[in-house]
C-alpha positions in Angstrom: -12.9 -1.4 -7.9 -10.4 0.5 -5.8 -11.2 4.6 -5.9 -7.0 5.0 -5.3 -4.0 2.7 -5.4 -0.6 2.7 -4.0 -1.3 4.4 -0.2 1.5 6.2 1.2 2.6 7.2 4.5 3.4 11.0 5.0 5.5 11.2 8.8 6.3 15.0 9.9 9.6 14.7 11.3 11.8 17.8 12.0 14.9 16.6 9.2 13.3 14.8 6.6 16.2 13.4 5.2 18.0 12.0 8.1 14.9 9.9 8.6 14.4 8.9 5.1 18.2 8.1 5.6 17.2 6.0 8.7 14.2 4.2 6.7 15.7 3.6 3.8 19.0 1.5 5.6 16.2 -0.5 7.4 14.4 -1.4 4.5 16.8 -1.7 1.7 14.7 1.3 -0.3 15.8 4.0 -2.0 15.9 7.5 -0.5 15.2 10.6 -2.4 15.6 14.1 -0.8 14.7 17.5 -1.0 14.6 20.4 1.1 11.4 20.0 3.3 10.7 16.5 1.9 11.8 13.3 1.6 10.7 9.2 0.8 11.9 6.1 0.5 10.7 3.4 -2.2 10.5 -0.1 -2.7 11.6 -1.8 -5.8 7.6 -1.9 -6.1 6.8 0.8 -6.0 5.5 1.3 -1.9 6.5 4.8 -0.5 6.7 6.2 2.8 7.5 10.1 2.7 8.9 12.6 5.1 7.5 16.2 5.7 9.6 19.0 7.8 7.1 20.6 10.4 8.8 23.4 12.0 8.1 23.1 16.0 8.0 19.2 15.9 7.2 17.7 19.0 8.3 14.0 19.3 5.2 11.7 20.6 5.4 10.0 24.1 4.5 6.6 24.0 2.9 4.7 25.8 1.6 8.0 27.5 -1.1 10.0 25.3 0.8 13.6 26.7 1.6 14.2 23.2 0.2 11.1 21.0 1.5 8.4 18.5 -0.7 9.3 15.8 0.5 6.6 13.6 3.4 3.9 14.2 4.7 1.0 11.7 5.3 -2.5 12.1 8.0 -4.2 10.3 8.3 -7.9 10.0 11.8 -9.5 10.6 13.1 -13.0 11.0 15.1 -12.8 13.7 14.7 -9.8 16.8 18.0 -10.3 18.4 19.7 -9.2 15.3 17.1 -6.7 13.4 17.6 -5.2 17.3 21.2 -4.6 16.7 21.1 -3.7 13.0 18.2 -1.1 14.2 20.0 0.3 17.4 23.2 1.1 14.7 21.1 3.1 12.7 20.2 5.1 15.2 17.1 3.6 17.0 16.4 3.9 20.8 15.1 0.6 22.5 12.0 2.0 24.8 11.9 0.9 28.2 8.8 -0.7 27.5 7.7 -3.8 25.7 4.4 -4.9 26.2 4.9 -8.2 23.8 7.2 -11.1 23.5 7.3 -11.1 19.2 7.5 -7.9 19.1 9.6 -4.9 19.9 9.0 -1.6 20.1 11.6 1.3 19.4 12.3 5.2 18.5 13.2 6.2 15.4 15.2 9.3 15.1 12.9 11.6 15.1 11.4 9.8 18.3 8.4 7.9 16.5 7.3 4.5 17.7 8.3 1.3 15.5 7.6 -2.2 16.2 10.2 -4.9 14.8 7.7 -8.1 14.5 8.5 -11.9 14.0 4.7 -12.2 12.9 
């Protein structure tokens, strides 16, 4: 039997809503925001939420001068156009890609993403 149910992923971020914003265009979920907080929810009820840290200091991948700490994947059908839809959001392509069925990219706040055809 499971001690906890429905994980969730905190990410600090320097504007919490403008990355909920960000998340929640990419994922179809719904974004709720408050001052120094913010998430964005599935239909079913998965959550990732948003915390303000003042003095945010964006990682540097693939360097560890100031580490990932975390990073998600997100499966799409085709990269070519999750690419484009990503980059109009707001995403930054890095220069490197280690993979071929996957890409990696910035959000806003400068935190690694992968787009992921498997």
């Amino acid at each position: 039997m499971a001690i906890a149910r429905f994980p969730s992923i905190v990410i600090d971020c320097p504007d919490p809503g403008a990355l909920a914003k960000f998340y929640g265009a990419m994922l179809d979920w719904k974004v709720d925001v408050s001052s120094d907080w913010a998430e964005v929810r599935a239909e079913y009820g998965q959550c990732i939420s948003f915390q303000q840290v003042d003095g945010y200091t964006p990682p540097v991948w693939p360097s560890q001068e100031s580490p990932q700490q975390m990073h998600l994947d997100v499966v799409v059908d085709d990269l070519d156009a999750a690419e484009a839809a990503v980059l109009d959001l707001g995403a930054t392509r890095h220069p490197h890609q280690p993979g071929t069925s996957f890409r990696v990219f910035l959000d806003p706040a400068g935190h690694p993403f992968c787009l992921c055809v498997n």
